[in-house]
Backbone as CSV, one residue per row, in Angstrom:
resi,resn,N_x,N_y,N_z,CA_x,CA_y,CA_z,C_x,C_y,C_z
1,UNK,7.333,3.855,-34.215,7.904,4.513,-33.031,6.830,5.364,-32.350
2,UNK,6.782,4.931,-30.731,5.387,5.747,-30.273,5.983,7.427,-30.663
3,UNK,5.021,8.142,-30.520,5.031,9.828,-30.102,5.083,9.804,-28.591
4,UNK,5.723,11.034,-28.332,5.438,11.600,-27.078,4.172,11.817,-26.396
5,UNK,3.128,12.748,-27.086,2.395,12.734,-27.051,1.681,11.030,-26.453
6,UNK,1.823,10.337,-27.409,0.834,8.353,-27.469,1.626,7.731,-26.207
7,UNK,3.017,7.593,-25.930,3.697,7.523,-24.805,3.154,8.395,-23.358
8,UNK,3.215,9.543,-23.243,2.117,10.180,-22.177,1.183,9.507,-21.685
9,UNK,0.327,9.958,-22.821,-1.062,9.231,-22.415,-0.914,7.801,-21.757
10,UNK,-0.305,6.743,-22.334,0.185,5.611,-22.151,0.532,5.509,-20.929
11,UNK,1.842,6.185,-20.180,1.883,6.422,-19.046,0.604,7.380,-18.064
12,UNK,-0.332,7.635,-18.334,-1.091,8.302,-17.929,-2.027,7.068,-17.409
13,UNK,-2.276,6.548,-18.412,-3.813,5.031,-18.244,-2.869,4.184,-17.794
14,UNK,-1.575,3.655,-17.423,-1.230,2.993,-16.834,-1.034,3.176,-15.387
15,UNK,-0.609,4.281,-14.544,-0.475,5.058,-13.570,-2.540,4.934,-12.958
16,UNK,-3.724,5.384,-13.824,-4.296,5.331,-13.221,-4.619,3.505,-13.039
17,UNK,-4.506,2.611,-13.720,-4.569,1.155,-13.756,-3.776,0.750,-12.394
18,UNK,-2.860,0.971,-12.002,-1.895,0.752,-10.882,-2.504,1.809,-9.083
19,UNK,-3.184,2.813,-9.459,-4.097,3.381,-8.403,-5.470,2.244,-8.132
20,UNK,-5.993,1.925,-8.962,-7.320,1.306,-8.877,-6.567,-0.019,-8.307
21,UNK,-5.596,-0.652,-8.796,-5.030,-1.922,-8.536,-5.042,-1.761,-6.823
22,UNK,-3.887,-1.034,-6.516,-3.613,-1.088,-5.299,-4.664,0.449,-4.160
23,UNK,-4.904,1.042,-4.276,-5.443,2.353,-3.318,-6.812,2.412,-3.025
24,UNK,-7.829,1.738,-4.205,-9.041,1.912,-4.309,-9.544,0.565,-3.394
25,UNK,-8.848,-0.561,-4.248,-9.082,-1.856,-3.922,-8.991,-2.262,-2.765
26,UNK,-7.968,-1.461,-1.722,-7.955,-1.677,-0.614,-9.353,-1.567,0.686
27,UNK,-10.272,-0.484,0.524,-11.136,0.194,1.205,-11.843,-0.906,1.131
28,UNK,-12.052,-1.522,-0.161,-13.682,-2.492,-0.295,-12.971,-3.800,-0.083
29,UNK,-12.009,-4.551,0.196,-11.576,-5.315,0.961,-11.695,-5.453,2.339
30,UNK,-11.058,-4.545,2.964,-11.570,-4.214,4.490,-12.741,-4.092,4.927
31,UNK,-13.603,-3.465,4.024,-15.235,-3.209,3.942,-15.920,-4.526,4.555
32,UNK,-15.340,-5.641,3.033,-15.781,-6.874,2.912,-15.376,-7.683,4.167
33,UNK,-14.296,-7.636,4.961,-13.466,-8.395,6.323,-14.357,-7.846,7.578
34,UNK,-15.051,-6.503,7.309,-15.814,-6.011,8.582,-17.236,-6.614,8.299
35,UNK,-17.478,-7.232,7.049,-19.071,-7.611,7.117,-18.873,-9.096,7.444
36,UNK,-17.694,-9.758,6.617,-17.679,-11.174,7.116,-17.468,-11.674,8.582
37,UNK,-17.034,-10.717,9.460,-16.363,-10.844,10.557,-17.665,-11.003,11.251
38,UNK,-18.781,-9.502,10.695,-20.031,-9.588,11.832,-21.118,-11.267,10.987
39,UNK,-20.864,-11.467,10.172,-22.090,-12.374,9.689,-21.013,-14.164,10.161
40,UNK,-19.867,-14.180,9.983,-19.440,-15.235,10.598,-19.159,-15.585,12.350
41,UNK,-19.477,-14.027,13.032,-18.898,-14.524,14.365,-19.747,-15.938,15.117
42,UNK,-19.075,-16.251,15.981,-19.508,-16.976,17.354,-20.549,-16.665,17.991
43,UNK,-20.114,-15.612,18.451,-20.835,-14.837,19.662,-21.533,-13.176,19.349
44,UNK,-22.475,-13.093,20.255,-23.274,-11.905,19.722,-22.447,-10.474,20.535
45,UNK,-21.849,-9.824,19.395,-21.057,-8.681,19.694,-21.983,-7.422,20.335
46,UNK,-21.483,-6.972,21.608,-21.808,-6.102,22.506,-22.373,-4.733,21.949
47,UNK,-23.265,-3.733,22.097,-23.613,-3.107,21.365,-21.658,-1.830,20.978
48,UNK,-21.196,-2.323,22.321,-19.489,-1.079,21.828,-19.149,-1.774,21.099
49,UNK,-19.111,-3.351,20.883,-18.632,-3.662,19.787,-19.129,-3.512,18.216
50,UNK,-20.081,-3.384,18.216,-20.984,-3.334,16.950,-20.852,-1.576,16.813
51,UNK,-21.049,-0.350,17.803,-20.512,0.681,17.455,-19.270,0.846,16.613
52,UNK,-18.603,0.033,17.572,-17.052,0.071,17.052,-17.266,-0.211,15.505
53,UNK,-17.008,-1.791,15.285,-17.347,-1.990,13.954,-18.046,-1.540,13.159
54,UNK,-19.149,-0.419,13.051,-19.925,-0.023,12.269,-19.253,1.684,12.363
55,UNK,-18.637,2.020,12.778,-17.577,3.580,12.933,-16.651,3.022,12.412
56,UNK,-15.733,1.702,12.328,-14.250,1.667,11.430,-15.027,1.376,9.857
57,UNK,-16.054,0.448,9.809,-16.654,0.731,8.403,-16.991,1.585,7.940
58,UNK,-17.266,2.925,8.133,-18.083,3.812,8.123,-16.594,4.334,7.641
59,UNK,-15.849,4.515,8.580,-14.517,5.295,8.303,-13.566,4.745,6.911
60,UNK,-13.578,3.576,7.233,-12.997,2.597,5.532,-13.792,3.228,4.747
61,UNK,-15.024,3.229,4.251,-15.794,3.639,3.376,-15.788,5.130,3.476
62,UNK,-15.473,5.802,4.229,-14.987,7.675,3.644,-13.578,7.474,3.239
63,UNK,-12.448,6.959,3.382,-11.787,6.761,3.014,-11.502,6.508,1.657
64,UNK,-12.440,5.660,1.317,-12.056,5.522,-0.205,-13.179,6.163,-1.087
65,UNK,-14.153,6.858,-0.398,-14.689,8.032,-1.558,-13.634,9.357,-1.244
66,UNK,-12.808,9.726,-0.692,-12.271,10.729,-0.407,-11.008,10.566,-1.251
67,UNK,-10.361,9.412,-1.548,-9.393,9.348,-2.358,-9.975,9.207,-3.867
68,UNK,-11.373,8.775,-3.847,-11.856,8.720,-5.296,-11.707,10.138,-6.105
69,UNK,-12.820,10.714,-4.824,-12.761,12.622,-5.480,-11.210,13.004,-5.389
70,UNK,-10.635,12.861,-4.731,-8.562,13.404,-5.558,-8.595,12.666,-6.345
71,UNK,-8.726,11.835,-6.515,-8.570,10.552,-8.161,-8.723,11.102,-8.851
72,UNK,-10.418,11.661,-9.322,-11.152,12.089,-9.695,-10.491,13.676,-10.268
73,UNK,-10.464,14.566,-9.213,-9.944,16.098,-9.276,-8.313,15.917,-10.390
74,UNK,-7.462,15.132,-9.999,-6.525,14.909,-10.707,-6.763,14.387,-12.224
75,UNK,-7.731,13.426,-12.452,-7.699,13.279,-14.029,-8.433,14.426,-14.569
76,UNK,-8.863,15.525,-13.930,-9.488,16.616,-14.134,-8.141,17.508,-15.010
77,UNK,-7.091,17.622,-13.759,-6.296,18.592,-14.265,-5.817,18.412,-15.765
78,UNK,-5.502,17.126,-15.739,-4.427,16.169,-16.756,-5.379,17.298,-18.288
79,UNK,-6.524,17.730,-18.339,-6.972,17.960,-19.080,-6.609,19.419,-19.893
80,UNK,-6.699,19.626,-21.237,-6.049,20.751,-21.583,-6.768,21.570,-20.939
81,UNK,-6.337,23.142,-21.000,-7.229,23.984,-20.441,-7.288,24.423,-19.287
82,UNK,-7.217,23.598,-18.571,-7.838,23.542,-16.699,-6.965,24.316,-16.361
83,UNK,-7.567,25.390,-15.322,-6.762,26.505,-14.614,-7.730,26.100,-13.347
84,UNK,-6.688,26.541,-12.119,-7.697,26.314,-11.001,-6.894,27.787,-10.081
85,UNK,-7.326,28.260,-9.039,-7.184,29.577,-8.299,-6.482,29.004,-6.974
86,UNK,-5.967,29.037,-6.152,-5.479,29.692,-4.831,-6.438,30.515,-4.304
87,UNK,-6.542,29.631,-3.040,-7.108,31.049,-1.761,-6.283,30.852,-0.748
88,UNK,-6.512,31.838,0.184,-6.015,31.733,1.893,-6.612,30.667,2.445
89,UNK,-5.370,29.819,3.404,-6.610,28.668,3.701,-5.900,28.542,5.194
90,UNK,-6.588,28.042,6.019,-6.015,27.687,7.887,-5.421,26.608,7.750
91,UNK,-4.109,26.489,7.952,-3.117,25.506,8.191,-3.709,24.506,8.581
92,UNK,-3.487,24.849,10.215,-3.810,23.931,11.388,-5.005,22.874,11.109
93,UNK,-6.343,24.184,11.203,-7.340,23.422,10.677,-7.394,22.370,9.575
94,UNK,-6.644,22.479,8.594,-7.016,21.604,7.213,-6.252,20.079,7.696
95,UNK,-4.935,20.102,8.658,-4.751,19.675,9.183,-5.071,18.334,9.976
96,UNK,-5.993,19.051,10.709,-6.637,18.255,11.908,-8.326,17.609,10.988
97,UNK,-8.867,18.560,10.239,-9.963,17.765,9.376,-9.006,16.605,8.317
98,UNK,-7.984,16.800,7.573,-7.733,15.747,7.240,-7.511,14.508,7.890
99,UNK,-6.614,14.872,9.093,-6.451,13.552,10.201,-7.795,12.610,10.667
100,UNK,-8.828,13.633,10.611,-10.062,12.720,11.057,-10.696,11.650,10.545
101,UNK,-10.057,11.200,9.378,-10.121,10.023,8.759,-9.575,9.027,9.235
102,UNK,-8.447,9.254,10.191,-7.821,8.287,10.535,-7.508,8.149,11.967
103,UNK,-8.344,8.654,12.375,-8.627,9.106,14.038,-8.679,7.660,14.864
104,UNK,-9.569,6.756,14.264,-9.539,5.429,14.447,-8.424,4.253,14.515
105,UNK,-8.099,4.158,13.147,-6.752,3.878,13.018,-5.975,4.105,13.776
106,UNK,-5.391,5.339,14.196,-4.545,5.594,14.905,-5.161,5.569,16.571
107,UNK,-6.316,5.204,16.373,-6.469,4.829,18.487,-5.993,3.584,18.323
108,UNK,-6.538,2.467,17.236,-5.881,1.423,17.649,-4.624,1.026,17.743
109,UNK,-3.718,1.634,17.294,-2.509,1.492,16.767,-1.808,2.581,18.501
110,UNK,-2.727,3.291,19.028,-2.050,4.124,19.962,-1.080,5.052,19.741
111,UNK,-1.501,5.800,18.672,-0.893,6.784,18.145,-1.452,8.028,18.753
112,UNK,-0.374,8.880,18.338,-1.075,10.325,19.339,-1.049,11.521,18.202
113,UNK,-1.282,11.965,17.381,-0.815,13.223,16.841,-1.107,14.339,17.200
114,UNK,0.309,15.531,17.211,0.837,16.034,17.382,0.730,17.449,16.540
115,UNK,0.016,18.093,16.393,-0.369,19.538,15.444,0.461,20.382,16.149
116,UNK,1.547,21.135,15.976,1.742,22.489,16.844,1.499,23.946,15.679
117,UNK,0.900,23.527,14.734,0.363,24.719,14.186,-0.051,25.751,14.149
118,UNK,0.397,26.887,14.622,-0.434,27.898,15.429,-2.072,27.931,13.835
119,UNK,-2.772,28.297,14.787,-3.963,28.557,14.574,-4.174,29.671,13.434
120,UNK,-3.207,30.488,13.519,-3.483,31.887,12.748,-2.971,31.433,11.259
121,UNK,-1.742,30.477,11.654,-1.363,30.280,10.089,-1.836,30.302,8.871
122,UNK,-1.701,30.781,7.856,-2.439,30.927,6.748,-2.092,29.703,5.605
123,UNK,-1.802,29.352,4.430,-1.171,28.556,3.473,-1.990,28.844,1.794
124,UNK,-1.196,29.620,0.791,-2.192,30.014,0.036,-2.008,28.366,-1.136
125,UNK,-2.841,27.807,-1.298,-3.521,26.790,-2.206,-4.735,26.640,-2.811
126,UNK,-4.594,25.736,-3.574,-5.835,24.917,-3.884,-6.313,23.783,-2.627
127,UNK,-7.660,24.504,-2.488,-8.045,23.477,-0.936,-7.772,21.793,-1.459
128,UNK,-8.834,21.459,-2.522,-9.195,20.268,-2.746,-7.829,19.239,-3.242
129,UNK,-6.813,19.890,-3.819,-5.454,19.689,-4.291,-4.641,19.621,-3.008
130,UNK,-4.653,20.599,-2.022,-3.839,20.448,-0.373,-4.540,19.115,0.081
131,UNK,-5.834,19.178,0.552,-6.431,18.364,0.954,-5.870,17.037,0.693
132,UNK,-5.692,16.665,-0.810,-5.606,15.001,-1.222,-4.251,14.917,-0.914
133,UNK,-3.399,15.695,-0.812,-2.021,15.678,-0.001,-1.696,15.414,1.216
134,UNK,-2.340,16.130,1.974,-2.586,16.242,3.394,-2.938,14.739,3.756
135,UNK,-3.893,14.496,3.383,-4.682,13.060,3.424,-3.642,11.805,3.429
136,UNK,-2.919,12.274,2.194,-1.920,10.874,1.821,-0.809,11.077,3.118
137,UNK,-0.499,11.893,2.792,0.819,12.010,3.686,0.794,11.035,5.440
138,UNK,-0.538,11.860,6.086,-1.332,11.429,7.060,-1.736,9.911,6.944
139,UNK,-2.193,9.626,6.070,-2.141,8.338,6.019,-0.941,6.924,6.160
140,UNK,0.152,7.720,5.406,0.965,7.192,5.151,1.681,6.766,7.039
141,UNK,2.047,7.826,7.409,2.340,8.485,8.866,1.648,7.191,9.575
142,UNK,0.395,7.235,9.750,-0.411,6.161,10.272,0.084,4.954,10.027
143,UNK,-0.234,4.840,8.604,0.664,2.609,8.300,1.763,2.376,8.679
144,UNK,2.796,3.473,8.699,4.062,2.812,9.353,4.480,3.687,10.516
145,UNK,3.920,4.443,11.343,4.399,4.371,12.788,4.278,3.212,13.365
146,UNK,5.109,3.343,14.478,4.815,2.100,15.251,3.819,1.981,16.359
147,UNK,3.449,1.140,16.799,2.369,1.314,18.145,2.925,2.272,19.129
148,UNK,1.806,2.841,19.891,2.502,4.318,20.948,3.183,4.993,20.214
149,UNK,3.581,5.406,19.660,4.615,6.346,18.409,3.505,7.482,18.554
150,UNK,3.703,8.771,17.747,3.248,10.144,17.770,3.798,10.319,15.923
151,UNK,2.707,11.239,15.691,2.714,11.538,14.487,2.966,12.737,14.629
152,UNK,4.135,13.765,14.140,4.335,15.066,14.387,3.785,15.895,13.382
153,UNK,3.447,16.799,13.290,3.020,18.248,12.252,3.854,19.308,12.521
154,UNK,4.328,19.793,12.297,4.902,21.399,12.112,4.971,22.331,11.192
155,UNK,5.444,23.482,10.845,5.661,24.351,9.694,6.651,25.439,10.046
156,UNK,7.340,25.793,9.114,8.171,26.793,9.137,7.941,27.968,8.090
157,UNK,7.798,29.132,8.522,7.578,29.986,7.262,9.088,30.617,7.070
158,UNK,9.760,30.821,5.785,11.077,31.158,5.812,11.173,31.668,4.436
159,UNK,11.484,33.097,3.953,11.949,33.706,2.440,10.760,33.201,1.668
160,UNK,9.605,33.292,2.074,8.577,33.196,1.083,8.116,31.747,1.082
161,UNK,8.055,31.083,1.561,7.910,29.699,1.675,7.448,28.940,2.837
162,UNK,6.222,28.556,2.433,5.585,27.846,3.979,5.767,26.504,3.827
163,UNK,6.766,25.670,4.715,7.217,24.278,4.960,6.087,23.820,5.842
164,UNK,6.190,22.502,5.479,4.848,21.690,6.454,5.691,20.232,6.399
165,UNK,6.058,20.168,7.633,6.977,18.770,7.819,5.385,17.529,8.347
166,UNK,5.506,16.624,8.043,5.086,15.467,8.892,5.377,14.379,9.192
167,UNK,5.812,13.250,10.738,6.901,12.692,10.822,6.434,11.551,11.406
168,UNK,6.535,10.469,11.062,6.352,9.574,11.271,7.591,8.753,12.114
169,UNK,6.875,7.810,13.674,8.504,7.153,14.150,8.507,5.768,13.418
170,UNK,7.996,5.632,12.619,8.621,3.843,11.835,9.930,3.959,11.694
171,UNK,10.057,2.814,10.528,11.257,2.313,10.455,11.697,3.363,9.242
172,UNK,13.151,3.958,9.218,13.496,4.178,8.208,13.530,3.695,6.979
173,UNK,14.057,4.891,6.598,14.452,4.363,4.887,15.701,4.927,4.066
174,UNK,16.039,3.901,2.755,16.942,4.255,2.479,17.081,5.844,1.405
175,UNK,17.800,6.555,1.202,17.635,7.614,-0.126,17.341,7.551,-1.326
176,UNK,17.811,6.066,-1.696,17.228,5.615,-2.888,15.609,5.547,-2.953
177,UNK,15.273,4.634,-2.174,14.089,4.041,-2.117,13.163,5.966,-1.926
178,UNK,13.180,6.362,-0.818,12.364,7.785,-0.686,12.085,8.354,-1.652
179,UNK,12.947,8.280,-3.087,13.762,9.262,-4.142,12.634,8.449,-5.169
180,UNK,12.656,7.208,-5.010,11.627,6.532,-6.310,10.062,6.238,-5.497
181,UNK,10.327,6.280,-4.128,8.778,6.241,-4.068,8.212,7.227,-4.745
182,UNK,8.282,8.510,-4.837,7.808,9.279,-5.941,7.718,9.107,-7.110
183,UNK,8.169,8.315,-7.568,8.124,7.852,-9.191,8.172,6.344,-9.360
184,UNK,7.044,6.307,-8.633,6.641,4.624,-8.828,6.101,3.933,-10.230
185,UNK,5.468,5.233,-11.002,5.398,5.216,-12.372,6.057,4.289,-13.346
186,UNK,7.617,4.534,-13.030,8.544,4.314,-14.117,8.770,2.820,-13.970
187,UNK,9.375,2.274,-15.355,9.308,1.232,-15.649,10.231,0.748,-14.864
188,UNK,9.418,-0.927,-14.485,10.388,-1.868,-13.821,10.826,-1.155,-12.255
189,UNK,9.998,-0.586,-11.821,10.082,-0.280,-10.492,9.488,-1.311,-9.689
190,UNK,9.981,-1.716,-8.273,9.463,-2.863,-7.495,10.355,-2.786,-6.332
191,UNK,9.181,-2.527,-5.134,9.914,-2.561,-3.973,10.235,-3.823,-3.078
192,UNK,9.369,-5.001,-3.693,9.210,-6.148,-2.502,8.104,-5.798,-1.243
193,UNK,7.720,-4.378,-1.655,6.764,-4.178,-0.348,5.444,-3.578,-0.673
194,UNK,4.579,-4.397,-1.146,3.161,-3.886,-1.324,2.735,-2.421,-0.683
195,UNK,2.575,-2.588,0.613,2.550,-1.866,0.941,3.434,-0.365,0.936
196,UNK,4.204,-0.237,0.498,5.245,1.287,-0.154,5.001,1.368,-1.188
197,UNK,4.911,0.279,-1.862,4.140,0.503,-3.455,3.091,0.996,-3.516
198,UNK,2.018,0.836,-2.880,0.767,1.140,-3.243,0.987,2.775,-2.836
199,UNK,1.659,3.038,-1.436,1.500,4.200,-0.893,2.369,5.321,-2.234
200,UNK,3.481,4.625,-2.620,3.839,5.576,-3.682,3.176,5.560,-4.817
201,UNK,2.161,5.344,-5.027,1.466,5.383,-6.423,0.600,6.527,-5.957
202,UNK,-0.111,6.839,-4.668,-0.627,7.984,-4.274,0.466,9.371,-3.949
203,UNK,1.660,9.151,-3.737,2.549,10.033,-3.552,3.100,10.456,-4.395
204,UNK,3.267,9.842,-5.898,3.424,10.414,-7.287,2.491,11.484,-7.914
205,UNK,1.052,10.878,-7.175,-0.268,12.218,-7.568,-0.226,13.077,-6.915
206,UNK,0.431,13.270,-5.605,0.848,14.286,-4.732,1.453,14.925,-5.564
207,UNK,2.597,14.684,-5.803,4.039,15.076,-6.068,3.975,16.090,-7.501
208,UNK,3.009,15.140,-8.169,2.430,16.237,-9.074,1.325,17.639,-9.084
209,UNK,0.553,17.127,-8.050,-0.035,18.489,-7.586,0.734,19.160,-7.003
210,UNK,1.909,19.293,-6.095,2.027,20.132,-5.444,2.827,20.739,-6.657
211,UNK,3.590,20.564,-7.457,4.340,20.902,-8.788,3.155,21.949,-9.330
212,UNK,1.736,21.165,-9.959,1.049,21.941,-10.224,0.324,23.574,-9.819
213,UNK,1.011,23.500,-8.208,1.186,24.517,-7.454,2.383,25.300,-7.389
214,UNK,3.230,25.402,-8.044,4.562,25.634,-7.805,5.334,25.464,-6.503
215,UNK,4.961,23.932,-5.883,5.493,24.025,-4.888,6.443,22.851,-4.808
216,UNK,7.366,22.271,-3.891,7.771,21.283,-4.163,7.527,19.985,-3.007
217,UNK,7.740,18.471,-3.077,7.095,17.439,-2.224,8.424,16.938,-2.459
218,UNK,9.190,16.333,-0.931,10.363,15.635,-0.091,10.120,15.108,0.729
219,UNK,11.050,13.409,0.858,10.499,12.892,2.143,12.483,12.836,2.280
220,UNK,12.618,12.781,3.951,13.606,12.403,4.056,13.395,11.697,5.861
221,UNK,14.994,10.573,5.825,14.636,9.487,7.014,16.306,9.399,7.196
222,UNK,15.874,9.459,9.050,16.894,9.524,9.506,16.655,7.918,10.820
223,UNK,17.795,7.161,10.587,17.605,6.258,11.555,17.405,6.651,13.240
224,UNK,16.283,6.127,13.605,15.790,6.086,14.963,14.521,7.294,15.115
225,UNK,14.623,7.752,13.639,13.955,9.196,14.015,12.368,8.887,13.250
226,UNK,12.077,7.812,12.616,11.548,7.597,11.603,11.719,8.530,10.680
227,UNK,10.463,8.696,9.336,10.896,9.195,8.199,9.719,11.052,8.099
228,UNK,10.185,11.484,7.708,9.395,13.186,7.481,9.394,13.662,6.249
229,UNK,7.925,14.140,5.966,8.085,13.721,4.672,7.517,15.269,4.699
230,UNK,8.012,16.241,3.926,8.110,17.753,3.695,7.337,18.148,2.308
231,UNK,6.377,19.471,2.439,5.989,20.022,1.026,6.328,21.585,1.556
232,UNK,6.518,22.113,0.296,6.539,23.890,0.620,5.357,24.223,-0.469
233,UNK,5.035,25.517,0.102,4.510,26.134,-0.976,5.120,27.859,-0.770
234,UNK,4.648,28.655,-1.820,4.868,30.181,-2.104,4.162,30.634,-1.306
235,UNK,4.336,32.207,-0.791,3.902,32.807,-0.035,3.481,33.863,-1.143
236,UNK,2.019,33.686,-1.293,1.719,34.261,-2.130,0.955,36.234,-1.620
């Protein structure tokens, strides 16, 4: 009979086996479609085109060292011992530097986002732990809005608690499904949709950092409205 302990772990190396499968693998795929594209074309691409293509590669490839280091920072925590600090950090700002990963993405797609953050806002965290949150969430926002759609940001500070909504107009979802994308972990989970799968295998490492913060991570979807996916933290 496993231990708890041998079970953990178990779920631990399987969870990271299922990140590398689907989150990592993705970047150097696309990588590979932007080099075959320039070494198989027809015709000799314009120098905006070759900008272009050499800025969305450039951007694929920060992309997936940026999810490596949260990869990375997270099998950190998993470790006995590890204490990490809170500072004061600028909302808005962390914000708008996370989005810049996907600045691209979202021109092609004709997306607009939407920060109304005031500037002064504060948020006490772990930067590098907000950050790989921020990132996913934003990302996520991006793959399933729809073309012309707007990606919203907001926050509410209320009884000690700074809310940070972000809203995507795709297609809804059901309560079930929102409720286990977070725990894509567990056995015999399967959405039929690669794509929600993969994204919840990064939203489970969320879900646990922000915990590791005492804070908590919610998505909720309302038809026509797309889906908003909410973290709080303490007002420390």
């Amino acid at each position: 009979m496993k231990t708890r302990e041998f079970t953990e772990k178990e779920n631990f190396a399987n969870m990271l086996i299922s990140v590398l499968a689907h989150d990592l693998r993705q970047p150097f795929a696309t990588f590979i479609m932007f080099v075959d594209m320039i070494k198989h074309t027809q015709q000799v691409l314009s120098q905006d085109e070759l900008y272009m293509t050499l800025e969305n590669m450039r951007d694929t490839a920060t992309k997936g060292i940026e999810f490596l280091d949260g990869l990375l920072y997270w099998i950190k925590t998993e470790s006995e011992g590890y204490t990490y600090q809170t500072e004061r950090l600028p909302l808005g700002a962390l914000i708008d530097e996370a989005n810049g990963l996907y600045y691209y993405e979202q021109k092609i797609k004709d997306l607009t986002l939407v920060n109304t953050i005031d500037n002064e806002q504060l948020i006490y965290a772990h930067k590098q732990m907000l950050q790989f949150i921020n990132r996913n969430l934003l990302s996520n926002a991006t793959k399933f809005s729809k073309t012309g759609g707007a990606i919203n940001v907001s926050c509410t500070n209320n009884k000690g608690w700074i809310t940070v909504a972000i809203n995507n107009q795709g297609d809804s979802l059901s309560a079930e499904r929102l409720e286990r994308l977070f725990n894509i972990h567990e056995p015999g989970y399967a959405t039929g949709n690669h794509r929600i799968e993969g994204a919840g295998i990064a939203l489970s490492i969320c879900k646990d950092m922000i915990n590791r913060m005492n804070g908590r991570l919610w998505a909720e979807s309302i038809v026509g409205d797309g889906t908003t996916f909410y973290y709080s933290l303490p007002i420390i």
